[in-house]
Structures are given as C-alpha cells and as structure tokens.
C-alpha positions as CSV (number, residue, x, y, z in Angstrom):
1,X,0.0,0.0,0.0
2,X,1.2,3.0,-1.3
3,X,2.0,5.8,2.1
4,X,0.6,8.9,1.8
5,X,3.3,11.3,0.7
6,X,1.3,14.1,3.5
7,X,2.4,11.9,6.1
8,X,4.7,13.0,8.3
9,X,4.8,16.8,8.0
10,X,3.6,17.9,11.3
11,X,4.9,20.9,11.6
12,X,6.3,22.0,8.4
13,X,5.6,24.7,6.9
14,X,5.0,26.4,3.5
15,X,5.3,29.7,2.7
16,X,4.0,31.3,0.1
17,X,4.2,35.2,-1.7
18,X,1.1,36.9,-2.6
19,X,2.5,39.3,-5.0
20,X,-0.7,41.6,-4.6
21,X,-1.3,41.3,-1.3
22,X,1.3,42.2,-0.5
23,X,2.0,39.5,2.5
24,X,3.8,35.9,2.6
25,X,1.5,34.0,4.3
26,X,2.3,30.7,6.0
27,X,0.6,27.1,6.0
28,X,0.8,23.9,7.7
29,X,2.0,21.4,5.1
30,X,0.5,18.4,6.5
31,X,-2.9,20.0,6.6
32,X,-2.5,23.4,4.4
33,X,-4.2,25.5,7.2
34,X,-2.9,29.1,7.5
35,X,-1.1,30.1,10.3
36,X,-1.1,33.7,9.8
37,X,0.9,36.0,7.5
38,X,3.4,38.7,7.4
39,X,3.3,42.1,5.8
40,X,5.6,43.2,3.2
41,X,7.0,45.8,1.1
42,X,5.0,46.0,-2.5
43,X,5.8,44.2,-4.7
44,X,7.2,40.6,-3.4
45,X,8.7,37.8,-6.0
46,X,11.0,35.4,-4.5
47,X,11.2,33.4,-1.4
48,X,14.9,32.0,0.2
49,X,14.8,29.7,3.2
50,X,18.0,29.6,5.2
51,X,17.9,26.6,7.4
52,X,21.4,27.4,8.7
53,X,20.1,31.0,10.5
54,X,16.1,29.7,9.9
55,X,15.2,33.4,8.2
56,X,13.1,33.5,5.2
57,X,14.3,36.1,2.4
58,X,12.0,37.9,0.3
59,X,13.0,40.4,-2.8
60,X,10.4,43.0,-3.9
61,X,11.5,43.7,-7.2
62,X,8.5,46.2,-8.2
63,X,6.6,49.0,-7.1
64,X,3.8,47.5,-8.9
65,X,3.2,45.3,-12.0
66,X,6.0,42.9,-13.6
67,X,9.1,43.1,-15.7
68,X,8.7,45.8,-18.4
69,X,5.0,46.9,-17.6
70,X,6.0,48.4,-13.6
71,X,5.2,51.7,-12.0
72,X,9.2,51.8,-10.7
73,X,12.1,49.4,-9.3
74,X,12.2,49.0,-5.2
75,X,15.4,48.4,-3.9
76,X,14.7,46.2,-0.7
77,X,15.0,42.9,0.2
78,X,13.0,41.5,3.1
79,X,14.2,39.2,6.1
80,X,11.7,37.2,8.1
81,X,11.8,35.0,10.8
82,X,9.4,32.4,9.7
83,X,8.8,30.9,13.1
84,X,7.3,33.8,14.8
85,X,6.0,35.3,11.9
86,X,7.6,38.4,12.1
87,X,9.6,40.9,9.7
88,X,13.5,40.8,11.3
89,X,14.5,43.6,9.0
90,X,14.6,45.1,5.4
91,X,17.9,45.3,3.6
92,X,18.1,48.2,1.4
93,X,20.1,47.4,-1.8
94,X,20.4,50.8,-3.2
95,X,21.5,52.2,-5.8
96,X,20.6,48.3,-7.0
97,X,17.3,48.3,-7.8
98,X,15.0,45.1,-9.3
99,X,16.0,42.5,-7.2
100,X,14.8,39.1,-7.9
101,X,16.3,35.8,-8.2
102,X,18.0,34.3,-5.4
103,X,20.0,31.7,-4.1
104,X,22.0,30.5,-1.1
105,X,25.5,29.1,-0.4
106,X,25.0,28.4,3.3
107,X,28.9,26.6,3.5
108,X,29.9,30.0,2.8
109,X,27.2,32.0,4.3
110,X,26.5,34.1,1.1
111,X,23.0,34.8,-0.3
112,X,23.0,36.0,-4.2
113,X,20.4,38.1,-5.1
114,X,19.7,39.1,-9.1
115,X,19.3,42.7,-9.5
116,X,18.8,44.2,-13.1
117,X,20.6,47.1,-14.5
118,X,20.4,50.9,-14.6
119,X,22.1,53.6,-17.0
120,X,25.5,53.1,-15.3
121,X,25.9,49.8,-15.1
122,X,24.2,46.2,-16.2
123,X,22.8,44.0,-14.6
124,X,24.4,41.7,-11.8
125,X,24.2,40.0,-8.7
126,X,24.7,41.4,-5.4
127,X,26.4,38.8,-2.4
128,X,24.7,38.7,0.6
129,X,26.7,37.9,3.9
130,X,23.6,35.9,5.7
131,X,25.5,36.6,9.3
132,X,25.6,40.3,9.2
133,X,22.8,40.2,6.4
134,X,24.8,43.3,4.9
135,X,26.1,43.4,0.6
136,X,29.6,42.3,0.9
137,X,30.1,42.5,-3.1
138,X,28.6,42.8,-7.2
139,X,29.5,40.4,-9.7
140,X,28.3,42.3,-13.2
141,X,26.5,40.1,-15.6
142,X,26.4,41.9,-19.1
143,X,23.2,41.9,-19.1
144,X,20.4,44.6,-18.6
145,X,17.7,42.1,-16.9
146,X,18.9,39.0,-15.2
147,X,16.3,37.6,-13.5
148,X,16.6,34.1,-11.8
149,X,20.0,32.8,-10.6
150,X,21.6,29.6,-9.3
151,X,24.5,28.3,-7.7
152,X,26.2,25.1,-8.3
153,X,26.6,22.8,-4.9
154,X,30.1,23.7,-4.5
155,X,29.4,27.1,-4.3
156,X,31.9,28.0,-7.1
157,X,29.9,28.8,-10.0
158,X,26.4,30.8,-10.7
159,X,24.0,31.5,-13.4
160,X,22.3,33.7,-14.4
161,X,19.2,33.9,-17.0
162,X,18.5,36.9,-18.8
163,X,15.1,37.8,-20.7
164,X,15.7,39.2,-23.7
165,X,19.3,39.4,-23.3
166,X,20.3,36.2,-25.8
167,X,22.9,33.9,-23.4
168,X,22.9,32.7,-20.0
169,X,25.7,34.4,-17.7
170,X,28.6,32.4,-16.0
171,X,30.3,33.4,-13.1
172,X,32.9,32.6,-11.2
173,X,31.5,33.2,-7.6
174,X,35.6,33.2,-5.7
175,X,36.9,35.6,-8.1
176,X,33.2,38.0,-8.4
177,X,33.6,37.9,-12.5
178,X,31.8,37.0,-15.7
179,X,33.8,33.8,-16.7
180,X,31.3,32.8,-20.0
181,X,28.1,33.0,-22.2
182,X,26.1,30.4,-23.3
183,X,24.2,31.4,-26.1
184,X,20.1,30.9,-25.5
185,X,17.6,32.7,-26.8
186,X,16.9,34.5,-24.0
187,X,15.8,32.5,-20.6
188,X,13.7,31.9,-17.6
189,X,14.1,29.9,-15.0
190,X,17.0,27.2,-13.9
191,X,18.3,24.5,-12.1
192,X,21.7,22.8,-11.5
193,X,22.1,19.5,-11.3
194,X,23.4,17.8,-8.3
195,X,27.0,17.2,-9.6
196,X,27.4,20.3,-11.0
197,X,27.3,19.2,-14.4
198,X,24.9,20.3,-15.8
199,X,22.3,23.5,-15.6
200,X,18.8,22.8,-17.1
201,X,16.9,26.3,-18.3
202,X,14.3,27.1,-19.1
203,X,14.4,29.1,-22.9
204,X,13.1,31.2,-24.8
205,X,11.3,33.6,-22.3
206,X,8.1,34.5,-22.6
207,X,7.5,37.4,-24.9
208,X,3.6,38.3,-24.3
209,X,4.1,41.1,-27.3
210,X,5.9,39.5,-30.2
211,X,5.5,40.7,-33.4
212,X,2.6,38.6,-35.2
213,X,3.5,35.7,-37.6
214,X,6.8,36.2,-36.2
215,X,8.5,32.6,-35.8
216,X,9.6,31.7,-32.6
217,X,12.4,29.5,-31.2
218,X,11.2,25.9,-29.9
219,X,10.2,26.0,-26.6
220,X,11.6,23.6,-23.6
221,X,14.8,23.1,-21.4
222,X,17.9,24.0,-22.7
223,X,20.4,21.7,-21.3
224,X,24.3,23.2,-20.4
225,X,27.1,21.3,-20.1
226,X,29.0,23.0,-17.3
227,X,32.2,21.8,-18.2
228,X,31.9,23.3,-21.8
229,X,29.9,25.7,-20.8
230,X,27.8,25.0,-24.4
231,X,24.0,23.6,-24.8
232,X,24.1,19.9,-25.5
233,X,20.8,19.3,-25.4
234,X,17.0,20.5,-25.6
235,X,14.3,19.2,-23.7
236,X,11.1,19.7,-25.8
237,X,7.7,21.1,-23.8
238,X,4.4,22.2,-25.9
239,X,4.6,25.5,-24.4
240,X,6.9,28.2,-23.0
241,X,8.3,27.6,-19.5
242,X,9.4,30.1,-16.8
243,X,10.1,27.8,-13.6
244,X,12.4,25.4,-13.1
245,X,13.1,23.3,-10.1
246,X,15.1,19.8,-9.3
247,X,13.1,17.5,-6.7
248,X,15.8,15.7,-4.4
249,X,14.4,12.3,-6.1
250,X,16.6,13.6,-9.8
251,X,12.8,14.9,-10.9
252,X,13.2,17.9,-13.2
253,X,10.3,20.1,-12.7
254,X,9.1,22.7,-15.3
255,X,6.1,25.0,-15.1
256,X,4.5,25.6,-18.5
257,X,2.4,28.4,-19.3
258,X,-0.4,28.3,-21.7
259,X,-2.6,30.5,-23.4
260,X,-5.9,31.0,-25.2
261,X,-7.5,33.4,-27.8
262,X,-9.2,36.3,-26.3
263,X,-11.9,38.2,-28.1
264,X,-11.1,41.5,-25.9
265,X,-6.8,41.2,-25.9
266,X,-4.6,40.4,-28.5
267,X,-1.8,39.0,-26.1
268,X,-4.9,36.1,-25.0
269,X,-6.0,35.3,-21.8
270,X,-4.0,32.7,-19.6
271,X,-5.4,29.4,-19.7
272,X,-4.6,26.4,-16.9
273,X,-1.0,25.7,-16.6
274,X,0.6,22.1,-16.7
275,X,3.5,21.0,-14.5
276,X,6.0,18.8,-16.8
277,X,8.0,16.5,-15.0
278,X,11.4,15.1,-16.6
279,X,14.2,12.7,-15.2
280,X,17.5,14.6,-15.4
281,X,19.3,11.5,-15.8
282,X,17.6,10.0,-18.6
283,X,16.4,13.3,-20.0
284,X,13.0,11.7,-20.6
285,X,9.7,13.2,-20.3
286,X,7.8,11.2,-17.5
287,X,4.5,12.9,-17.1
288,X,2.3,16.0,-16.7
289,X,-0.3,17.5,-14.9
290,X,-2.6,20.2,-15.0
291,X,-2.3,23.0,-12.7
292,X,-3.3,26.7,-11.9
293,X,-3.0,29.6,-14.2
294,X,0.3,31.4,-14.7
295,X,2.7,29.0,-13.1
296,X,5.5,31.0,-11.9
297,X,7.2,29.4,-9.1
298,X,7.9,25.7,-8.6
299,X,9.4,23.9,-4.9
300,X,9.2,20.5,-3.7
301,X,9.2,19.0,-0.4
302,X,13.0,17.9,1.0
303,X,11.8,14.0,0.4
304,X,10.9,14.8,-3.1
305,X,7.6,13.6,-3.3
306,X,5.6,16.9,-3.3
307,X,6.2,19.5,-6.0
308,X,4.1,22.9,-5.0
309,X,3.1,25.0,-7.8
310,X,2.6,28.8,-7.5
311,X,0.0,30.4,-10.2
312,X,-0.2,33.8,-10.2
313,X,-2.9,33.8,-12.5
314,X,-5.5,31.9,-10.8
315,X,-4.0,32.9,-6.9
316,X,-3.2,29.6,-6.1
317,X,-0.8,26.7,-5.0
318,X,-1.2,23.1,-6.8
319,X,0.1,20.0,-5.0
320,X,1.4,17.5,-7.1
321,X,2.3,13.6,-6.0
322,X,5.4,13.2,-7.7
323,X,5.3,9.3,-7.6
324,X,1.3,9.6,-8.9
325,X,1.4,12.7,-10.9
326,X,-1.7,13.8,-9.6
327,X,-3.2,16.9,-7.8
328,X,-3.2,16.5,-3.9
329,X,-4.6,19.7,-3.3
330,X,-5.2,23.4,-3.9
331,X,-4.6,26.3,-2.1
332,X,-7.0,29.4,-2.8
333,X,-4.7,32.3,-1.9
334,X,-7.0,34.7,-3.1
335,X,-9.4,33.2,-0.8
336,X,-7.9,35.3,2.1
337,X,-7.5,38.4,0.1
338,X,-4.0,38.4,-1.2
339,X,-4.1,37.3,-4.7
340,X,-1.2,36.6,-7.4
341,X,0.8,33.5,-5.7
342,X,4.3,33.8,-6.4
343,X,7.3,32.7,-4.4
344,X,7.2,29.6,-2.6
345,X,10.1,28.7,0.2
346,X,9.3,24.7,2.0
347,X,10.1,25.2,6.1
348,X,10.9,22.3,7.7
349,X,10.3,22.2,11.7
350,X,12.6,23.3,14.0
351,X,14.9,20.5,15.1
C-alpha cells in the first residue's frame, strides 16, 4: 500500500508570496491551514529559506506590476523570521534596484540576489553575507535584466538567466567575475544538477508582445554542459516555461504556461498551466499535470515527493504527488484576500 506522501509533515511549513497582497503567508504542510501572514514591502517575487540561520528572504523587485509593464524598481530585500512570523529587518540594496532571483550558499554563508541594470551599469548580482545580512560584493553580468540565478553545490559557480538578453551568464563566484556566455535565446528559470554538471533552463522567455507571424524558437529546457559551458541538449515542452526546479528524487520540474485566444486582448487570456516533469538523468519526459494559471514558481518538499506549484494567475498553489502525478490539493490564496501567488520557500520544523 502505497504511504501517503502528506504523512509525516507535522509541523512544516509552506510559505507562500502573494504578490498583490502584499504579504507571505504561512501554511501547515500536513494539513495546508494558514497560520497567519506577514506584511511586506510592495511588490514581493521570490522566497529563500536559510535553514542554517532559519530566516526567510524575500525580494520585492517592483513597485507594482511585472518586468517591463512596472510603475518603478524598489530596492529592498526583506528578512523574516518564519517561526514567529515576524519581519527581522529590510535590507536596502540601493542604488541596486529590481532585485529578484535568489540563491544561497550556506557553506559560505553568502546569499545571491539578481538585481537588473540601470544607465551606469548592467545588470548583476549582489552577495549577501547571511550573518551580518549586509552586501559584501557585485559580480556584473552583461546583461540589462537578469532575472533568476543559481549556484552550483560547491558554491563556485552561478547562473544567471537573462530575458531578452540572448545567453545565459557564467560566473565565477571566488573571483566575483563573468567567466562565459552560453548562447540561448533569452531564458527563464534554472536548475543545477546535483554534480554540478549540468544546468537545465528554461528558454526562450516569454514574450507576451511579439510581433505577429513572427517565428519563434522551440520552446523547452535547454540543457548546459557546465564543463563546456555549451548547450548539448533540448528538452522539448508544448509551451513556453518560466520555472524550473530539481526535486531531491533527480525529478526535473518545469512550469509551463499556456494560453488562449481572447476576443477582448490580443496577447490572450492565460489558460490552466501544466507542470511537466522530466528525469534529469535520462532526460526523458515522464509525465504532466494540469495546474493553476500562470505558473511562476515551482518547490518540492525535501523528500521529493511533493512538487508545490505557484499560479499567479489563478491565486493559487497546486500540490502534485510526484510518484502519482496527480493533484493532492489546492490552495486558494486569493481566498484570504491576497491574490497573485508567487514565491514559494518549503520550512521544515525546528529541530
């Protein structure tokens, strides 16, 4: 008899971003009741759990709306202790501004945050120390928008995607400079694999406004050898991807978005997402679900055996039995007031 991958999570938590709200609000994973939620400066994105110092990091990378269609850049980054529910303290980047994409060496105690560029200088990624939660550095990434970034485990290499800009960055995370760039046409989201080897991205990015009858580069994962630091494969999807996330279990998981005509707009209307689950050993397509609309952020639980899908679109979180690949549940974020679910961060209990 097959155990029920819920079991077991007493305690845990998930929190998730309402990017409208604007709050990250916090519910039991073994029973998704909320527990409360915390207050936040407009307009939240991405969630980073530190287990190491247990604070919860949250960028705000707009004043209001999305990249290219916002009311002005904020320059904050938000630190949260997820236990008491409580704001620690806001970490003002300036003169960075559009902070994003982050991710955590906690051997080294450095968090990297993607911030996109200005009129003096391109995009980059500030470093974090996580102890003194103060910017200790900028590594420059040639690009004007770099939006999600990754680390490789040993906490030597990171990359960078970039929207319309058409390669991925490389750089070399002891020395603080660009090292390579692998040419894409342009990217979302990422993951690296647990060896290092290999960084799976999602490409191209989704361009709501292209010109019409205007052909359009195959969607999927594009797959990087590190080592070569050159695309050596492509992993086919129907539709365009922006999330990206590797499940402990070797379970590549990709959030597709979808769309449908609208008689009213041009760019369509955003129909039901599907989460599209590969092996990143095999490289082979395993299975798909439908989900919520406007899938932007993907997580999983430590085990592997729950992916959580954030929809911004529809204001809600899928869970997805990764052994099944079917729907557990659905949380209605919107229910409580705070719509457009975004950044997702899994908490495990305190030890």
């Amino acid at each position: 008899m097959q155990q029920n991958p819920r079991a077991g999570r007493d305690g845990d938590v998930l929190a998730v971003v309402s990017q409208s709200g604007p709050t990250v609000s916090f519910f039991d994973a073994a029973s998704d009741r909320w527990l409360g939620a915390v207050d936040v400066p407009a307009e939240p994105h991405e969630l980073c759990f530190d287990a190491s110092q247990r604070l919860l990091w949250c960028t705000t990378a707009y004043q209001s709306g999305y990249y290219h269609a916002n009311s002005g850049r904020r320059t904050e980054v938000t630190v949260i202790d997820p236990d008491a529910r409580r704001v620690v303290e806001v970490v003002d980047l300036a003169p960075e501004h559009g902070p994003h994409g982050l991710a955590l060496d906690p051997v080294r105690r450095r968090l990297y945050v993607s911030v996109e560029g200005s009129a003096d200088r391109p995009g980059g990624v500030v470093v974090i120390d996580t102890e003194s939660r103060r910017p200790v550095g900028r590594i420059d990434t040639d690009a004007p928008g770099p939006h999600w970034f990754a680390v490789d485990p040993a906490g030597r290499t990171g990359y960078a995607t970039n929207k319309e800009a058409p390669f991925v960055s490389v750089v070399d995370l002891e020395h603080g400079t660009l090292t390579a760039k692998v040419e894409v046409p342009g990217s979302e989201g990422l993951a690296v694999s647990t060896d290092g080897a290999y960084v799976y991205v999602a490409s191209p990015y989704a361009m709501f406004s292209a010109t019409p009858g205007a052909e359009r580069p195959a969607p999927g994962i594009r797959v990087i050898e590190a080592a070569t630091a050159s695309v050596v494969d492509l992993l086919p999807t129907d539709d365009v991807v922006l999330p990206v996330h590797l499940a402990s279990t070797g379970k590549l998981l990709v959030g597709e978005l979808r769309m449908e005509a609208d008689p009213v707009s041009q760019l369509g209307r955003q129909a039901p997402g599907r989460l599209t689950v590969f092996s990143a050993d095999t490289r082979k397509r395993l299975g798909d679900v439908e989900v919520g609309s406007g899938p932007l952020t993907v997580t999983s639980s430590p085990d592997g055996r729950i992916a959580y899908v954030a929809c911004v679109a529809s204001s809600t979180v899928d869970l997805v039995d990764l052994e099944t690949l079917r729907g557990l549940a659905r949380i209605d974020i919107a229910k409580r007031g705070e719509p457009g679910a975004h950044g997702l961060a899994y908490i495990p209990r305190p030890a």
